[in-house]
C-alpha positions in Angstrom: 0.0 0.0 0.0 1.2 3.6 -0.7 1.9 6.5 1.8 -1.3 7.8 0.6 -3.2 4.9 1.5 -1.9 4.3 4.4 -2.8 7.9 5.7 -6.5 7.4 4.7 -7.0 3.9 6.2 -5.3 4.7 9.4 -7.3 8.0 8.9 -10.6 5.9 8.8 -9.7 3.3 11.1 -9.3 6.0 14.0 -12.9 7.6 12.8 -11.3 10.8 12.3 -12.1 13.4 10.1 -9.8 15.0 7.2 -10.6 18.4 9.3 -9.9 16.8 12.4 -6.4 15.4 11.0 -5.3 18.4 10.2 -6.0 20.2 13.3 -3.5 17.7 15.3 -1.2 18.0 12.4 -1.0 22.0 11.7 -1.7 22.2 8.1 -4.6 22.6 6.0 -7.7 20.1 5.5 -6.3 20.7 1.5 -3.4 19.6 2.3 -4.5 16.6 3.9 -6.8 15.8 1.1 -3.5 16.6 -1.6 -1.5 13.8 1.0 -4.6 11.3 0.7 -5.0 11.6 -2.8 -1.2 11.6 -3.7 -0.9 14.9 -5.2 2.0 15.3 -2.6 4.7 13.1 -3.2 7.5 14.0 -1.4 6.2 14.5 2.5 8.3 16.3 4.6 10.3 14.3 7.6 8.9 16.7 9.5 5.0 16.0 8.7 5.2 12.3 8.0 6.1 12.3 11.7 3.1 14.6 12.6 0.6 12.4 10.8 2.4 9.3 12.6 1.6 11.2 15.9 -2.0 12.3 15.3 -2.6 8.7 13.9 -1.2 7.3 16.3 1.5 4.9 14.2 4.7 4.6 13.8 6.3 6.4 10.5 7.6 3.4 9.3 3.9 1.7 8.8 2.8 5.1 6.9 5.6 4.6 4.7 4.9 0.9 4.3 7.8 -0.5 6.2 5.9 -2.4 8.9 2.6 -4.5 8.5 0.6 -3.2 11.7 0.0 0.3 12.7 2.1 -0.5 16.2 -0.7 1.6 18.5 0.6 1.8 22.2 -2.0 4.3 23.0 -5.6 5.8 22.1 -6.3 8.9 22.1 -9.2 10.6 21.6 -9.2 13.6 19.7 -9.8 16.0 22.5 -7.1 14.3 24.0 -4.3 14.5 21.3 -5.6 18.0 21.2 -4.9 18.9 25.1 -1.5 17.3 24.7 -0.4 19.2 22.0 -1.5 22.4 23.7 0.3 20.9 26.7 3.5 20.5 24.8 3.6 23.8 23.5 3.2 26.0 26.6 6.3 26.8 29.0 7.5 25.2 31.9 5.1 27.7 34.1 2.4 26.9 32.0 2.9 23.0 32.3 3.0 23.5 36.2 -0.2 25.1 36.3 -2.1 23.0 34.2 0.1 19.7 36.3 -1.0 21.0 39.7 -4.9 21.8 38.5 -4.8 18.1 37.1 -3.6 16.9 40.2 -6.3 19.1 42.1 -8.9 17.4 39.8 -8.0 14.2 40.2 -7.6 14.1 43.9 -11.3 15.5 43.9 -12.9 13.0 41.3 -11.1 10.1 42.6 -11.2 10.6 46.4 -8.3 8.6 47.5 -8.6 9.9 51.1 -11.9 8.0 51.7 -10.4 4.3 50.8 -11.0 2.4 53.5 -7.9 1.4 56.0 -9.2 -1.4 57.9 -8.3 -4.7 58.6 -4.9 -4.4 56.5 -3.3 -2.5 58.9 -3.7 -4.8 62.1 -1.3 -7.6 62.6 -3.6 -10.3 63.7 -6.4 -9.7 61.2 -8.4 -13.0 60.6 -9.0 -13.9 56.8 -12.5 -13.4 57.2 -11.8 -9.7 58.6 -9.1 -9.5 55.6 -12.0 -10.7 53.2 -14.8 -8.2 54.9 -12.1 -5.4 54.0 -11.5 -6.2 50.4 -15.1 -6.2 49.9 -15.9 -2.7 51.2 -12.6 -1.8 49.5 -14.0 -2.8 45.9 -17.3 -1.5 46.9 -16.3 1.6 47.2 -14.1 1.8 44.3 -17.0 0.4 41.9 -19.0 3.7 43.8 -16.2 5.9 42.9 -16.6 5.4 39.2 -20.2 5.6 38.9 -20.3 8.8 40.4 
């Protein structure tokens, strides 16, 4: 399969749109259409590794050197769009936005109301151990429906 072809499967696999594409990748929705429809050849370094990162792939399967597309992560769009703004501000800027996230986290997840029961004590029975696990997972599983 060409460079072209590759783009525009990998494009539709991930269920994102020409538009969306080039938003992650800095050039124009044209532009990805010239790439997908092999107007443009010769791809700058530079790009082909900006289309590997928005597609999440590996440069070498958009050029055709490997068989599979290599994911190690999925990201959603708003996603690769955060960490690109991420990756673009200052060091002040990235502690901000790292000590909000941390702020949110610690509020959505609640780690301070775990519960520290049974584990802690030395001569804890397995049925005590047990009892603790289960309001333990219990509380987790609450933890995510909220």
């Amino acid at each position: 399969m060409e460079f072209k072809d590759m783009i525009n499967q990998r494009r539709t696999e991930l269920n994102m749109t020409m538009e969306e594409l080039a938003k992650l990748t800095g050039v124009s929705t044209p532009t990805i259409q010239r790439y997908e429809s092999g107007e443009i050849k010769n791809v700058r370094r530079d790009k082909i590794k900006l289309l590997a990162d928005a597609l999440q792939c590996s440069p070498a399967y958009l050029m055709g050197w490997e068989e599979k597309a290599q994911e190690q992560f999925h990201l959603t769009l708003s996603e690769q769009l955060h960490l690109n703004k991420y990756r673009s501000i200052d060091d002040k800027g990235k502690h901000t936005v790292d000590t909000i996230l941390e702020m949110e986290y610690r509020r959505c997840n609640k780690p301070y109301l775990l519960v520290n029961a049974a584990h802690a004590i030395e001569d804890a029975t397995q049925d005590d151990l047990d009892f603790d696990e289960e309001l333990i997972r219990k509380e987790l599983e609450s933890q995510k429906n909220d």
